[in-house]
C-alpha positions as a LaTeX table, in Angstrom:
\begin{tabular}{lrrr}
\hline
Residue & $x$ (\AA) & $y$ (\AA) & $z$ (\AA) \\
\hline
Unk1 & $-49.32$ & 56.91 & $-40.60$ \\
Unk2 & $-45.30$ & 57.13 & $-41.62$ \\
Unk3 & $-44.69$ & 55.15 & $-44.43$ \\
Unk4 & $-41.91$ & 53.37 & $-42.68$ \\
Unk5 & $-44.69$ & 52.31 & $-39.94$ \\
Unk6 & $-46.62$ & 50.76 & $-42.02$ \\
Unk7 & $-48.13$ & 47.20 & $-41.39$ \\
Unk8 & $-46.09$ & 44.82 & $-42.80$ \\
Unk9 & $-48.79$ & 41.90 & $-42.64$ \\
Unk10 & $-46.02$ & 40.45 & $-40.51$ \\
Unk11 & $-46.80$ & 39.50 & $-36.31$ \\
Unk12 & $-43.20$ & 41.10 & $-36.64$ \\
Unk13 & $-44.91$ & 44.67 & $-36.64$ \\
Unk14 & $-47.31$ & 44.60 & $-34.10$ \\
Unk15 & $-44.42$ & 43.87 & $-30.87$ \\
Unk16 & $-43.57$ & 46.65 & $-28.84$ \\
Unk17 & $-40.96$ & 48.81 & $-30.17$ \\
Unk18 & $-38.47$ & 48.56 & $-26.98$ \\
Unk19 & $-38.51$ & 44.66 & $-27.53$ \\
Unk20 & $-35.55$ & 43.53 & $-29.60$ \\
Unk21 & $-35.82$ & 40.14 & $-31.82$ \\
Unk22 & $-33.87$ & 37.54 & $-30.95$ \\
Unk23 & $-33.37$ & 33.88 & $-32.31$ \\
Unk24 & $-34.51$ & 31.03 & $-30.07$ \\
Unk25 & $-34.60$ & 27.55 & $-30.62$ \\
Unk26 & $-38.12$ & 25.61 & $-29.98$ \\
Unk27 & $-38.77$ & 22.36 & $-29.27$ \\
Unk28 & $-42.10$ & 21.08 & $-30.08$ \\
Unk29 & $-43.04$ & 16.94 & $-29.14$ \\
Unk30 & $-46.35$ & 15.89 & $-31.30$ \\
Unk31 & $-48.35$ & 12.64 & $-32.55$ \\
Unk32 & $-45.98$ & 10.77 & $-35.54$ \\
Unk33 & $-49.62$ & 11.33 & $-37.64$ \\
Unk34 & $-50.29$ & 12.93 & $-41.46$ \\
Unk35 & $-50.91$ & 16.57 & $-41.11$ \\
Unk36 & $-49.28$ & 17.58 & $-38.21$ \\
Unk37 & $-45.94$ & 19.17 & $-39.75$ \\
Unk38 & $-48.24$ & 21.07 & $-42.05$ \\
Unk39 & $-50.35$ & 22.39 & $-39.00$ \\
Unk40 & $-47.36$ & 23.53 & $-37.40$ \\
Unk41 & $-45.96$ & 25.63 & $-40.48$ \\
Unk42 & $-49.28$ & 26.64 & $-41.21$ \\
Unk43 & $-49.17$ & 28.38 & $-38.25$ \\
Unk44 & $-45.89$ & 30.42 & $-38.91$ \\
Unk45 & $-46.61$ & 31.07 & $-42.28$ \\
Unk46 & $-50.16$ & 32.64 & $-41.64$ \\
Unk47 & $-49.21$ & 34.33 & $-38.97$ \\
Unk48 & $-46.01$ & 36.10 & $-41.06$ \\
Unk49 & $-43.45$ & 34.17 & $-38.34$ \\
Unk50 & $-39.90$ & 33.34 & $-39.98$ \\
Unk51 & $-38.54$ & 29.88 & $-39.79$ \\
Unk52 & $-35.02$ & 29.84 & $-39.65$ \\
Unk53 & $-34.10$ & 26.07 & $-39.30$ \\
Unk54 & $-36.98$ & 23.57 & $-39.54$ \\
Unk55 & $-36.25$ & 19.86 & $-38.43$ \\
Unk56 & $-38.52$ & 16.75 & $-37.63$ \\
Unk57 & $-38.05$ & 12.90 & $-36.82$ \\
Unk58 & $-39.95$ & 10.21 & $-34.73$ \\
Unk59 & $-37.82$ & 10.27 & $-31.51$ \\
Unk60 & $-40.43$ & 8.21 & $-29.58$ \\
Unk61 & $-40.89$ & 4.86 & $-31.92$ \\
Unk62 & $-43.52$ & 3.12 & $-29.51$ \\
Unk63 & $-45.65$ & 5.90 & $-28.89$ \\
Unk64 & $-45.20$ & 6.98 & $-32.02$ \\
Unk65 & $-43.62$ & 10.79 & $-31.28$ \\
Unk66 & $-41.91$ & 13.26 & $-33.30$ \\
Unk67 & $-39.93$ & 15.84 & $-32.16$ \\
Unk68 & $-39.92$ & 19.44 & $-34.03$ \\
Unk69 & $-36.94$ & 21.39 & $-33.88$ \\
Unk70 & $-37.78$ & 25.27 & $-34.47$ \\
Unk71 & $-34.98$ & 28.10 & $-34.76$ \\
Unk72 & $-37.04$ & 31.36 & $-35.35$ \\
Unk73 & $-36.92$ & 35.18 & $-34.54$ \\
Unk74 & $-39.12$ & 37.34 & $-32.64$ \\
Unk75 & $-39.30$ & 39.90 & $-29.71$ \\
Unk76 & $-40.02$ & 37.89 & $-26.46$ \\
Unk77 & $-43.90$ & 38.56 & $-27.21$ \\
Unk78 & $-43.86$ & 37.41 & $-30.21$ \\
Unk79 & $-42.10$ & 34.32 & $-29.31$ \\
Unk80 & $-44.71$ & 33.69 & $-26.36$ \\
Unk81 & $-47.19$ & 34.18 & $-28.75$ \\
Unk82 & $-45.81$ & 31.26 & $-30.87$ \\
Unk83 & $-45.31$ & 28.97 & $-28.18$ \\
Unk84 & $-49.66$ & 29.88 & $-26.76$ \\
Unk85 & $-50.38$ & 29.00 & $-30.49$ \\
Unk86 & $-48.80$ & 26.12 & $-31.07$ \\
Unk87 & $-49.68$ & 24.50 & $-27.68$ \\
Unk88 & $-53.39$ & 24.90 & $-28.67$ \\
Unk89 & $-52.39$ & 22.92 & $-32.17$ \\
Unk90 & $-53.71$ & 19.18 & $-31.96$ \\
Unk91 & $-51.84$ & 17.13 & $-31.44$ \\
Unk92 & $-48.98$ & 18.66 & $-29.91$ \\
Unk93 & $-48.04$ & 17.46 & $-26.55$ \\
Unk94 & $-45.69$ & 20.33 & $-25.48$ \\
Unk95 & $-43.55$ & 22.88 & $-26.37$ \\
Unk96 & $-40.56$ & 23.69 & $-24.56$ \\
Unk97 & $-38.30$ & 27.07 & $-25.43$ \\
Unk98 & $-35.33$ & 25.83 & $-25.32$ \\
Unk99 & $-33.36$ & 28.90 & $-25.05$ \\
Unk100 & $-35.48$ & 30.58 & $-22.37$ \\
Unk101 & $-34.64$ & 26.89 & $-20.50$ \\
Unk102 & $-30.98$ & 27.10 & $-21.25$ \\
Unk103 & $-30.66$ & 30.81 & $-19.60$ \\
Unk104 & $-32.77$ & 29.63 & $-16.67$ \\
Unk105 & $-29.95$ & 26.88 & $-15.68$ \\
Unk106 & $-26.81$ & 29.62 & $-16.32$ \\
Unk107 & $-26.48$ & 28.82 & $-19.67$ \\
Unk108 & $-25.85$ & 30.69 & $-23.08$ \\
Unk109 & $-27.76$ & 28.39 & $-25.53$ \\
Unk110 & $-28.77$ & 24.90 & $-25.95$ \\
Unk111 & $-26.74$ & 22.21 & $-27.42$ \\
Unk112 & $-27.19$ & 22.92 & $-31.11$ \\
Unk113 & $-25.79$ & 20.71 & $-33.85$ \\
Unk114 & $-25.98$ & 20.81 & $-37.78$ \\
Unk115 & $-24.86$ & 18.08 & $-40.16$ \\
Unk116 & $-23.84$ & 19.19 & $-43.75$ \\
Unk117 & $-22.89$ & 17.08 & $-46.93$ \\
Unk118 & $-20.90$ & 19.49 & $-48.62$ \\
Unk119 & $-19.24$ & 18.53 & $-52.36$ \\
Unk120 & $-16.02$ & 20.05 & $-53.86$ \\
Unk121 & $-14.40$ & 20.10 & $-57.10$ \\
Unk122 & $-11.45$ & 20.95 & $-58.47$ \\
Unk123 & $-8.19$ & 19.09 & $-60.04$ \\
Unk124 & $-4.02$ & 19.32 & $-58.82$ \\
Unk125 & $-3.24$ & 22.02 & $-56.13$ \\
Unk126 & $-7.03$ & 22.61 & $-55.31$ \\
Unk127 & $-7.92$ & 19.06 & $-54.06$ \\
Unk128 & $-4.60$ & 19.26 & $-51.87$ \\
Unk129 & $-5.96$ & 22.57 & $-49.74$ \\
Unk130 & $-9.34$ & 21.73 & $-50.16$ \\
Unk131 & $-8.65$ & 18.42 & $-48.31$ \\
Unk132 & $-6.00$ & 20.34 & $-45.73$ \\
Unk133 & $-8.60$ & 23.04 & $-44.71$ \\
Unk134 & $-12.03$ & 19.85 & $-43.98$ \\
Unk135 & $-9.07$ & 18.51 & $-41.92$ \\
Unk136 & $-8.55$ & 21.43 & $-39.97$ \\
Unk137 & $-13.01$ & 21.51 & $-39.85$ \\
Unk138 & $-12.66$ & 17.91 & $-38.69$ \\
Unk139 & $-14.92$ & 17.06 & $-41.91$ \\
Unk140 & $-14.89$ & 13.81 & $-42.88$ \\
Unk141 & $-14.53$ & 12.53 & $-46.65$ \\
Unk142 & $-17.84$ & 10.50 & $-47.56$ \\
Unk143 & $-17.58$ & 10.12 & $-51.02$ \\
Unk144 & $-14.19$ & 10.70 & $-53.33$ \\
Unk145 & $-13.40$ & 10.66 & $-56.96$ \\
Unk146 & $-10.28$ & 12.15 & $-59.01$ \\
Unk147 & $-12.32$ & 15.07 & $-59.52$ \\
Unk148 & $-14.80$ & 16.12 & $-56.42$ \\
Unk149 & $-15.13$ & 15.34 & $-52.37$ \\
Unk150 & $-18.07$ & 15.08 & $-50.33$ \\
Unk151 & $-17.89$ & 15.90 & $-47.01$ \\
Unk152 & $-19.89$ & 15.50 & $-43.59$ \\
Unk153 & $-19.58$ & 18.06 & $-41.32$ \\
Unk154 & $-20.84$ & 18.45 & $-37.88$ \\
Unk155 & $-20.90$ & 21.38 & $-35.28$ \\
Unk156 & $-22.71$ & 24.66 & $-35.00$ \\
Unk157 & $-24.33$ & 26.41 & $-37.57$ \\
Unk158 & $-21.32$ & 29.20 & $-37.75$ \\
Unk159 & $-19.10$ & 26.33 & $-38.05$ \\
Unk160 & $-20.76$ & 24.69 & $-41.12$ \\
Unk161 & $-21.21$ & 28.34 & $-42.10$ \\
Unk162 & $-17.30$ & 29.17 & $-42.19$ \\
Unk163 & $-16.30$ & 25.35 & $-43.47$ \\
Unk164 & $-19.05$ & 26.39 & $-46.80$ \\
Unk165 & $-17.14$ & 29.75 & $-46.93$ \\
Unk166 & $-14.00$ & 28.44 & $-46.87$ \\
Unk167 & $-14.81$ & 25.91 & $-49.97$ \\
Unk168 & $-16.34$ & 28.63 & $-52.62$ \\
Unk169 & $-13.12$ & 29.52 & $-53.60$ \\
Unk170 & $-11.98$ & 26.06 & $-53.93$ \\
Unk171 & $-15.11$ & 24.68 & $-55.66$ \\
Unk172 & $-17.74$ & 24.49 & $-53.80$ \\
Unk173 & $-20.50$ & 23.13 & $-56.18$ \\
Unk174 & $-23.35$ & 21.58 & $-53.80$ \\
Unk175 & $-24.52$ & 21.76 & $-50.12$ \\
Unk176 & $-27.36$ & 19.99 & $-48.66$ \\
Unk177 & $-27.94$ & 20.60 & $-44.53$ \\
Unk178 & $-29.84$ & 18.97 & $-41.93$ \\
Unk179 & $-31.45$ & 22.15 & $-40.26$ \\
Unk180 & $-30.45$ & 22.27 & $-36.76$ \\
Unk181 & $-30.87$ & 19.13 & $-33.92$ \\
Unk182 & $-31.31$ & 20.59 & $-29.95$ \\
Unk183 & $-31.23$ & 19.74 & $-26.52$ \\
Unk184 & $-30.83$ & 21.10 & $-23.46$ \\
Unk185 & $-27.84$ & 20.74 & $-20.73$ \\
Unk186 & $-28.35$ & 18.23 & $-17.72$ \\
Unk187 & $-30.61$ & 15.16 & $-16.66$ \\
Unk188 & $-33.67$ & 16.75 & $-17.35$ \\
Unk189 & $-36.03$ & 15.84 & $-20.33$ \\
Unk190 & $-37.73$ & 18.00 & $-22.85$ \\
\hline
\end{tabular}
């Protein structure tokens, strides 16, 4: 065998080699219960499957549901093989790819938002652009002193991307993000 085919010890490798990867959001409704988060990225991680953007809440309070949001990469069989394996995890309930839905109804992606707390610092001239530019972002000021912002930023990841970018330069000296929240389009429900 080549050494550039060589097994990786990723699920990556073993996709057909006409398949391309491609990033697809998944959303995964399971019990609110100990355990389950760490079944799901036990799964991932022992299979060799990237996660991109991991985030979980209780979205269903009485009957005690959470929902997983997934971003992750793969060729389409790959990415059916992720969604078999995780609907054989108890308790998960279902697991809906929300980008193969999206495409289905005519659409490009699913809804996709990221919040970002993002702090500045800097002193005179700095604080003046710095506070000019999150305007033109639409990022609001959370927290201010005479020598550092924070700011809350919402929109798509390549928004949140290009607002950090932006603020290196001008003193960009923390950034915490949510990971990214979906839904699809329309009346219908996960």
């Amino acid at each position: 065998m080549n050494a550039h085919l060589q097994p990786t010890g990723s699920a990556y490798f073993i996709a057909k080699e006409t398949q391309v990867a491609e990033s697809h959001t998944l959303s995964v409704l399971v019990d609110n219960e100990p355990g389950v988060l760490a079944r799901v990225i036990g799964l991932f991680s022992g299979r060799g499957y990237n996660i991109e953007s991991l985030t979980v809440s209780e979205t269903e309070h009485e009957s005690h549901l959470s929902r997983i949001t997934i971003v992750t990469r793969g060729t389409p069989s790959v990415l059916e093989q992720i969604k078999s394996q995780l609907e054989r995890i108890v308790p998960v309930h279902r697991v809906v790819d929300l980008t193969v839905r999206a495409k289905t109804m005519g659409q490009e992606r699913p809804i996709e938002r990221e919040v970002a707390l993002v702090k500045v610092t800097g002193s005179g001239e700095m604080r003046a652009e710095t506070l000019r530019l999150a305007d033109a972002f639409h990022a609001k000021v959370v927290d201010a002193t005479v020598d550092h912002f924070i700011f809350e930023i919402t929109g798509k990841s390549s928004k949140v991307d290009q607002f950090v970018a932006v603020m290196k330069p001008l003193g960009l000296s923390e950034v915490c993000r949510t990971g990214i929240a979906a839904m699809n389009r329309g009346p219908q429900g996960m």
